[in-house]
C-alpha positions in Angstrom: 151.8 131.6 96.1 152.9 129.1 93.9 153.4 125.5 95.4 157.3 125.1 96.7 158.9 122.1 95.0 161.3 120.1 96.4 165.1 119.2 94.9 164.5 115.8 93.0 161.2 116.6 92.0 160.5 116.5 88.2 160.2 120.0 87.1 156.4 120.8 85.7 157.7 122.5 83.2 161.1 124.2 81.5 161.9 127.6 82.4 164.4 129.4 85.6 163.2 127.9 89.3 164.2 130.4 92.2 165.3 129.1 95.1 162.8 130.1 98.3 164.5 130.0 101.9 162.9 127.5 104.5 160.8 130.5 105.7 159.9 131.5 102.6 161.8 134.3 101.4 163.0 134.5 98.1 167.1 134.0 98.0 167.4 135.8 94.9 169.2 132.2 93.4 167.8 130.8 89.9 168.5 127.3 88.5 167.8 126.3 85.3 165.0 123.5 85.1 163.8 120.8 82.1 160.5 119.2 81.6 160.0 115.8 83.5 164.1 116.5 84.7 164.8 116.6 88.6 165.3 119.6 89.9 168.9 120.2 91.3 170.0 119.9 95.0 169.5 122.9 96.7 172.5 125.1 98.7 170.5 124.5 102.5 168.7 122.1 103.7 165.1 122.8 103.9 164.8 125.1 100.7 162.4 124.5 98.3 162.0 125.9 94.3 159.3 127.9 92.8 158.8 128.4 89.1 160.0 131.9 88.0 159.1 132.2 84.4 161.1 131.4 81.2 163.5 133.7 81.1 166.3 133.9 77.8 169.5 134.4 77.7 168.9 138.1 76.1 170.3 137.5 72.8 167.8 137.0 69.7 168.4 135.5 66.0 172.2 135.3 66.9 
């Protein structure tokens, strides 16, 4: 598994960070993350972020 990141933390890279519970199940909640940005506060204490991919926003050459 991926290392957790915590809110604040400069995001590695740009792309959709899921939220992961304090136990470590997925929540199911994305946020949207920028290069050398902080990530954003999470919605409970103790939850963490874990990089999900770069997802779009499913439309192409509009």
């Amino acid at each position: 598994m991926e290392d957790r990141l915590r809110a604040g933390q400069a995001a590695p890279r740009a792309g959709q960070y899921e939220v992961i519970a304090r136990d470590g199940e997925h929540t199911g909640i994305y946020r949207r993350g920028l290069e050398g940005k902080p990530l954003p506060p999470t919605p409970a204490k103790g939850q963490g972020y874990v990089y999900a991919g770069r997802r779009g926003n499913g439309r192409s050459g509009q």
